[in-house]
N, C-alpha and C positions, 0 to 999 in steps of 0.2 A: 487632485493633489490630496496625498494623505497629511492631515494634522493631528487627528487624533483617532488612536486605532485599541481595541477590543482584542483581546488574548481569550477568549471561549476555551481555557484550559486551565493548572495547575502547576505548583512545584516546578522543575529545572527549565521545563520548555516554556513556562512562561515568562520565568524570567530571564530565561536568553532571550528573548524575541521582545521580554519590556528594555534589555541593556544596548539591540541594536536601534531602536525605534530611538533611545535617549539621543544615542551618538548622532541619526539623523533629524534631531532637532524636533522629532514627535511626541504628543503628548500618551501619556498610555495607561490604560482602564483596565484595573483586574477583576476579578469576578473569582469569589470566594464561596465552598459550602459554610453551612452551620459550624460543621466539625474541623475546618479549616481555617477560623477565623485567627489563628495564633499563628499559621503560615508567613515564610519568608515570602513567597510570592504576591501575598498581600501589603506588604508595606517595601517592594520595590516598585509598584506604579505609583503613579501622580494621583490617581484613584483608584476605590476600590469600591465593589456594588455586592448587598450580601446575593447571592443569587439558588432558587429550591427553598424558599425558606421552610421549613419545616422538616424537608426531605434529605434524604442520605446521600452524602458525596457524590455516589454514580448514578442517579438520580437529577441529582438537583444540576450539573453539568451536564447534562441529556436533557434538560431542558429549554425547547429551543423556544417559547414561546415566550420565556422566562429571557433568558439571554437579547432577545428581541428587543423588549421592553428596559433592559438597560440600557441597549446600546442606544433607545430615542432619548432616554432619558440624560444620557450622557452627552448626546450629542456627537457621536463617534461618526466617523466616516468609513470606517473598516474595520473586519472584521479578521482576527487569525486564528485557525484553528487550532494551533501546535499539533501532536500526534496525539491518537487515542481518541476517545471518547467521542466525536462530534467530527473528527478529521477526515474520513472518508465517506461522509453520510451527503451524496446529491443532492436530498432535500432538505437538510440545512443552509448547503451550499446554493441551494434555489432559492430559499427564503429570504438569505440574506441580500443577495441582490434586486427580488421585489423589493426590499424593502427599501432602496435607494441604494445599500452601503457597497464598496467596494470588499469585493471574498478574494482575500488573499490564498490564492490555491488554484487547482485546475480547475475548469469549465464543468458546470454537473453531468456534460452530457459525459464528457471523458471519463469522469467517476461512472458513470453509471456504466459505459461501455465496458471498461478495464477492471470493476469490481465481478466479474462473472469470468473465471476462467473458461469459459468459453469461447465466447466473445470476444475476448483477449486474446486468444491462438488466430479466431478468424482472420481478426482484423493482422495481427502479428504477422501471419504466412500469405496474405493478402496483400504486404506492402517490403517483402523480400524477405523475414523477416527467419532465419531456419526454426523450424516448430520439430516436435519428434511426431511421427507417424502416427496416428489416433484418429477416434473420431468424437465429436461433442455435439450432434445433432439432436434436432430435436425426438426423436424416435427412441424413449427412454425403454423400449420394451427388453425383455433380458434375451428374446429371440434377436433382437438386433445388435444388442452389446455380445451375443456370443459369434454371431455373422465377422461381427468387425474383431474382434481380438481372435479367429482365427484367422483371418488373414493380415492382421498386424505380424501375427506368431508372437507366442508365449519366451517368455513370463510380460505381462503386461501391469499397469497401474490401475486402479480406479478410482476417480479422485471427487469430489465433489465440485460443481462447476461455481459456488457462493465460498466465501469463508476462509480458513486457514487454519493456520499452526497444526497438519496433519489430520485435522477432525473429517474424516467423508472419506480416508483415505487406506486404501489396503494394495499390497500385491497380491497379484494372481499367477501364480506359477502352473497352472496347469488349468486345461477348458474342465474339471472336474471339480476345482475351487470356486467358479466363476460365479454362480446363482447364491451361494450364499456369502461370498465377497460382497455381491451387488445389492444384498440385502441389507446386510451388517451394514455399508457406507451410506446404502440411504435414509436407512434410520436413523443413524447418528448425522446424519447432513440433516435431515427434516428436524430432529430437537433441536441440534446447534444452531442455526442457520436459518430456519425455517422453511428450507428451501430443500428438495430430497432429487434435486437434476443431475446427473451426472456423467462425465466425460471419462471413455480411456484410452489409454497411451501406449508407446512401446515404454518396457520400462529400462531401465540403464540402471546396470544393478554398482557399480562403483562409481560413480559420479562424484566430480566436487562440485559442490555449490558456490557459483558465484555470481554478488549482484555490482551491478552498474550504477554509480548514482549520476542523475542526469540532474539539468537544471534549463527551463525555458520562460523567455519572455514573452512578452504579448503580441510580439511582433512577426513571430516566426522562427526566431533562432532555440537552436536547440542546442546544447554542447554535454558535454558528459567530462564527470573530474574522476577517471579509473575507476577502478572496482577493489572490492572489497569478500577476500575467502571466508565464506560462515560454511564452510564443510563441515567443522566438527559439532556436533546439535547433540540432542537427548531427549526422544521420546518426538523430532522434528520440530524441536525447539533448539536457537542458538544459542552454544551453550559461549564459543571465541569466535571473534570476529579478525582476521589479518588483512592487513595492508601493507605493499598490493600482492596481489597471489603469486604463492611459493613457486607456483610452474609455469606460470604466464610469460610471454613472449614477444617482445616488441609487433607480431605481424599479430598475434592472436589479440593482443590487446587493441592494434586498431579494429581490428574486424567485428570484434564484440564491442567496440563501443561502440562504431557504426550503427551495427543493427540494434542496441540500446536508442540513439541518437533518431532510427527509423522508426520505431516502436512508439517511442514521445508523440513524434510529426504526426505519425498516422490520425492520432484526433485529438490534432492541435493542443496539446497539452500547454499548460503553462502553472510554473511554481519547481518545487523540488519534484520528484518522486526518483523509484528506484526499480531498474529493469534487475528481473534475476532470471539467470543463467542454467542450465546443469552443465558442466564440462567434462564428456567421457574421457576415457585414457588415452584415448585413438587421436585427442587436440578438436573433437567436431564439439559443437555447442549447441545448445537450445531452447530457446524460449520458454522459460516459465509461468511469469507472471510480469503485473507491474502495477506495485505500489503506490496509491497515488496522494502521498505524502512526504514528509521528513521523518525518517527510520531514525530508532531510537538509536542506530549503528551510527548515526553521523559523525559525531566526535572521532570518530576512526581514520574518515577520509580529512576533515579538519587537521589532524596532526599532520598528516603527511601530504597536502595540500597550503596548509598555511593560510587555508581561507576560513570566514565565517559562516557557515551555512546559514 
């Protein structure tokens, strides 16, 4: 039983998550940088811990040895990530539960499977899941990414198999692009990311983008509340989020949330996260990724759900 629970975050998402813990009766510990001590999010908990001290905002909230030692100190029982900073990091989410506390979020192994787009196709097309054609094996050589994207057939994607928002990521419109596509992404995956692996695709040159927000218990149930069009981006950042999609179809929408709903199970997820889609013109879909958090998009399916994420 939670009584009193740790928000390991800042600003909006901590204090929704300190106003639903009020409503069920829990007690709620915020955790402040130096530079944030005049924050709202610090005097909407019961408490507040300075946490970094010495250290800058992004910093002192990446502090997990730090965050640690409040929560014994506090007495907390569990811990919440909110988004960002600390939210999708397995070995935080490992730590906190040696350390006795309940981790409000998916399982580390889930994180760690589902943070490597890789991994995440595997396992995806592994349990019905439609994937686009590609390969993401281990055989990073450029003799073998040129093997597989001809026989994907061009134009294809190369994407980095760590990370996001576009970084690792180029088209390849022709096998004469290819070696220094593959270059250009893994350098820029290797600084980003640390990590210079990478996976590629057929690519689907008009696609909208749409993700799934799911939600699972610890029991098995998985359900999914619609989806949400972030088509319109800039630079492969979101730039508008709609709800629910312009073009979607009472049969598409069960079938993708299905395979959302299948994507969660496959390793046993449990908490929020968000399955994304690409949707060609043709009505076919396909697995992108899957988030394993609360996207800062939520408030979107909240209006139009009437729930509290």
């Amino acid at each position: 039983m939670i009584r009193r629970v740790l928000v390991a975050n800042r600003s909006e998402i901590a204090i929704r998550v300190f106003r639903a813990a009020t409503e069920l009766g829990i007690n709620t510990i915020a955790i402040y940088a130096e530079e944030d001590k005049l924050s709202l999010h610090r005097f909407k908990a019961d408490e507040s811990y300075l946490v970094g001290e010495g250290k800058r905002p992004l910093q002192a909230y990446l502090d997990i040895e730090d965050i640690l030692r409040i929560a014994r100190e506090a007495r907390v029982d569990a811990i919440h990530p909110g988004y960002g900073f600390l939210s999708e990091d397995a070995g935080f989410a490992q730590a906190v539960q040696e350390a006795g506390l309940i981790w409000i979020g998916p399982p580390p192994a889930a994180i760690r499977q589902l943070g490597s787009k890789a991994a995440a196709k595997q396992l995806a097309r592994a349990h019905g899941v439609p994937c686009l054609p590609g390969y993401e094996g281990d055989d990073q050589s450029d003799a073998r990414f040129a093997d597989e994207a001809a026989m994907i057939g061009y134009p294809v994607m190369v994407k980095a198999v760590a990370g996001g928002g576009g970084r690792g990521m180029r088209l390849v419109e022709s096998a004469q692009q290819l070696h220094a596509a593959l270059n250009s992404a893994r350098s820029e995956a290797l600084a980003g990311f640390g990590n210079g692996d990478l996976l590629v695709e057929r690519a689907v040159m008009h696609p909208r983008h749409v993700e799934v927000q799911v939600f699972a218990d610890g029991h098995g149930h998985v359900i999914h509340l619609g989806e949400r069009d972030c088509s319109v981006q800039r630079r492969h950042q979101k730039v508008v989020e709609e709800a629910p999609c312009p073009v979607m179809t009472p049969e598409l929408r069960k079938a993708m949330g299905e395979a959302a709903v299948k994507a969660a199970a496959s390793v046993n997820y449990v908490g929020a996260g968000t399955v994304e889609f690409l949707l060609d013109t043709s009505g076919e879909f396909f697995f992108l990724e899957m988030n394993t958090r609360l996207q800062v998009e939520h408030p979107v399916t909240e209006l139009i759900t009437g729930q509290d994420l």
